[in-house]
C-alpha positions in Angstrom: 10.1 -54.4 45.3 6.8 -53.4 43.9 7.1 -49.9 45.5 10.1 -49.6 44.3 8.9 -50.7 40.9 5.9 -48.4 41.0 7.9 -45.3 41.6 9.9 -46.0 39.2 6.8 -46.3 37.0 5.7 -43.0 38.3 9.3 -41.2 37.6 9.3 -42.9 33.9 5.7 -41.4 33.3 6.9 -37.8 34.7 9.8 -38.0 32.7 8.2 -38.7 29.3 5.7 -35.9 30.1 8.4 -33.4 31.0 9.7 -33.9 27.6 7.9 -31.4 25.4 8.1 -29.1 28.3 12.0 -29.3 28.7 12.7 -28.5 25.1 13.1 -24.3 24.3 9.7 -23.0 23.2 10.2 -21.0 20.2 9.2 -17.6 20.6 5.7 -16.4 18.5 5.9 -14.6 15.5 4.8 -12.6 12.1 6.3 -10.3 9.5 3.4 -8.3 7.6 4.4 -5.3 5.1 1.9 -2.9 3.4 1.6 0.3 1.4 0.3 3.6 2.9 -1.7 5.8 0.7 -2.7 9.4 2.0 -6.1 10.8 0.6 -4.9 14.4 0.8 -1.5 13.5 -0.5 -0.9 10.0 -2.1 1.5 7.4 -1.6 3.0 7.6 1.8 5.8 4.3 1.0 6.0 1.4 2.7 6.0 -0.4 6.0 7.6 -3.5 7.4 7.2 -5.2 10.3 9.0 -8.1 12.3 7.6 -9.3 15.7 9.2 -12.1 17.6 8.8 -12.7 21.3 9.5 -9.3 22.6 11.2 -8.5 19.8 10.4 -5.7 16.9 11.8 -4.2 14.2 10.2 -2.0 12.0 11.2 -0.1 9.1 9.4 2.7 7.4 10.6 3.5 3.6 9.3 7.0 1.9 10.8 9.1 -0.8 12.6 11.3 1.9 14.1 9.1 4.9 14.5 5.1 5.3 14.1 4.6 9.3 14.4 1.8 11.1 13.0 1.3 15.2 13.8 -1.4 17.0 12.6 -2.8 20.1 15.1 -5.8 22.3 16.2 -6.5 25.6 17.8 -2.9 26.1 15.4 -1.1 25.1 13.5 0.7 22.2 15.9 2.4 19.7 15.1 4.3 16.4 17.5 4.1 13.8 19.4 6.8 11.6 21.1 4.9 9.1 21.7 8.1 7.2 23.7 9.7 10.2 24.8 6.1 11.6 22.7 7.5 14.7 20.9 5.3 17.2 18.3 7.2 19.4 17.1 5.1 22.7 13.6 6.6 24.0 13.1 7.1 27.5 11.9 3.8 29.8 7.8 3.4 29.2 7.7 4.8 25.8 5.0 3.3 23.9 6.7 3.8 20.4 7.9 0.0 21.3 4.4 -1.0 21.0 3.4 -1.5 17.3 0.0 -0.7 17.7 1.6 3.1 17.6 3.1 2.6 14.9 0.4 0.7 12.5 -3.1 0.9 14.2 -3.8 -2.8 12.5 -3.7 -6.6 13.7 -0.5 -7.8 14.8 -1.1 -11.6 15.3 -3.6 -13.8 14.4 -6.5 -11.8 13.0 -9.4 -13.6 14.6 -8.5 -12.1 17.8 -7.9 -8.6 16.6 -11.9 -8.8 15.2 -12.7 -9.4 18.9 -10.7 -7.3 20.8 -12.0 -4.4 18.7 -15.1 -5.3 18.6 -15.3 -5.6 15.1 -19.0 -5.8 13.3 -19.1 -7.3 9.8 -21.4 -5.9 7.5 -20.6 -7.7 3.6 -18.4 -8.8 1.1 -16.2 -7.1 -1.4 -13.6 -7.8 -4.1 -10.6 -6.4 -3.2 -7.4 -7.4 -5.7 -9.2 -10.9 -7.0 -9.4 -11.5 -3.5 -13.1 -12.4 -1.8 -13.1 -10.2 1.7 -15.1 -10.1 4.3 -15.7 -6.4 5.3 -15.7 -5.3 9.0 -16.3 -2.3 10.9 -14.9 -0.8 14.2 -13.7 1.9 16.3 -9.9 1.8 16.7 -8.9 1.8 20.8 -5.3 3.8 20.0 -6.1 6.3 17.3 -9.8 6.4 17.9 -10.6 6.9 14.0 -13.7 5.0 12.4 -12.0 2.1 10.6 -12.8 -0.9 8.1 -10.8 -4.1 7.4 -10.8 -6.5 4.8 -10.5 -9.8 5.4 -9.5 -12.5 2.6 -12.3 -15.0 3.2 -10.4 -18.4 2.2 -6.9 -17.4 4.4 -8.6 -15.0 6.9 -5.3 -12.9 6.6 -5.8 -8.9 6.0 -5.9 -7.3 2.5 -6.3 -3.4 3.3 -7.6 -1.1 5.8 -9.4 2.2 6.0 -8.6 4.6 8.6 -11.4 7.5 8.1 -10.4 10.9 8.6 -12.3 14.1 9.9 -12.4 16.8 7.1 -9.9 19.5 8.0 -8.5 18.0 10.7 -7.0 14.2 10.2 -6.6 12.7 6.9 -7.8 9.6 5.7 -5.3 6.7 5.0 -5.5 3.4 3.1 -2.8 0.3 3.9 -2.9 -2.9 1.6 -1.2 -5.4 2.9 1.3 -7.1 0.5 2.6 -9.4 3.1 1.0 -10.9 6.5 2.8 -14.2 7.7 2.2 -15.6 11.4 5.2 -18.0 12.4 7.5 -16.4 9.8 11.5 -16.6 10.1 13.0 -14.1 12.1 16.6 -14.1 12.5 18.0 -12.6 16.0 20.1 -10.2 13.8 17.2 -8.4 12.7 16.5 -7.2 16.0 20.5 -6.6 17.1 21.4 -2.6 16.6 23.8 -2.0 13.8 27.6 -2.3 14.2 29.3 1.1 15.0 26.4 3.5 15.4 26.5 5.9 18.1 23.7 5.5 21.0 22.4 8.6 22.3 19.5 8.6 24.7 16.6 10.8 23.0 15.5 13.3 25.2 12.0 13.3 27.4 10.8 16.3 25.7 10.8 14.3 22.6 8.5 11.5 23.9 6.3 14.0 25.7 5.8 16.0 22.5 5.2 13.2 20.5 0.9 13.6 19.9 -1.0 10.4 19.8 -1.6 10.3 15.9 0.6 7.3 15.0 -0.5 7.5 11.1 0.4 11.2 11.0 3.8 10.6 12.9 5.3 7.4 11.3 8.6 7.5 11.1 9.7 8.6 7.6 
């Protein structure tokens, strides 16, 4: 009777643990958007972005063409909604990686800081915000860039990708939107009702040059 009694102990304990672990973990994520603003050129519109799980979506509005890329279980897709087009990129195209898209944190910012080494060096007013100022070398375009950092949320305000003269121009994002565990609905991430799906050709992803500012969709 008491070893009975004890391993039923043990199973109650294991089953109360379990718990927690039996329930669906909700996938992680964020939804940021910000402005572009080209020195050479001026405003270059806005970005959004939606990132749960494995999931993206991200839509880039300018004054000549809204596009939307999408990345889910089948693949990564850009998005023609002006020729109801849907254009899948080959397998291992890294266009599904939103570092590619927008060079800036993606997640909590604290670990962006770290994993590119960031340096602080001040403070700065930026939109009645207080900001902590860093410094670092971007891994994916390779550009000397700055971040600013709202001191009392820690969430990003703008960045400053530096440009060479004559050869890559110099861009400033502010953020007008930076939310980590944000809604998400699955619909965001589902492709569009009666589009076409063509796959894009390798020639495209090969030609496509690793300057993800100068190439963002739209």
């Amino acid at each position: 009777m008491k070893t009975r009694a004890a391993l039923l102990f043990v199973c109650g304990i294991a089953a109360v643990g379990a718990g927690p672990a039996l329930s669906a973990a909700q996938p992680a994520t964020v939804h940021y958007e910000l402005t572009l603003k080209s020195l050479a050129f001026g405003n270059m519109g806005v970005r959004k972005m939606w990132i749960k799980g494995n999931n993206m979506r991200f839509e880039s509005k300018s004054a000549r063409l809204p596009l939307v890329l999408i990345r889910n279980d089948e693949g990564v897709f850009l998005v023609h909604p002006w020729a109801k087009i849907v254009a899948k990129y080959p397998a291992g195209s890294d266009r599904g990686n939103p570092k590619t898209l927008f060079p800036g944190p993606s997640g909590p910012v604290g670990i962006f800081l770290k994993a590119v080494k960031a340096k602080k060096h001040g403070t700065e007013t930026v939109s009645k915000q207080r900001c902590d100022v860093y410094d670092y070398a971007d891994p994916v375009t390779r550009r000397q860039s700055s971040i600013w950092v709202n001191a009392r949320t820690g969430k990003p305000v703008k960045i400053l990708l530096k440009g060479v003269k004559g050869k890559v121009d110099t861009i400033t994002a502010t953020y007008t939107q930076y939310e980590l565990g944000a809604k998400a609905p699955d619909a965001l991430f589902q492709l569009p009702n009666g589009y076409k799906v063509r796959r894009m050709p390798e020639s495209r992803l090969a030609s496509k040059a690793r300057k993800p500012i100068a190439k963002l969709p739209g």
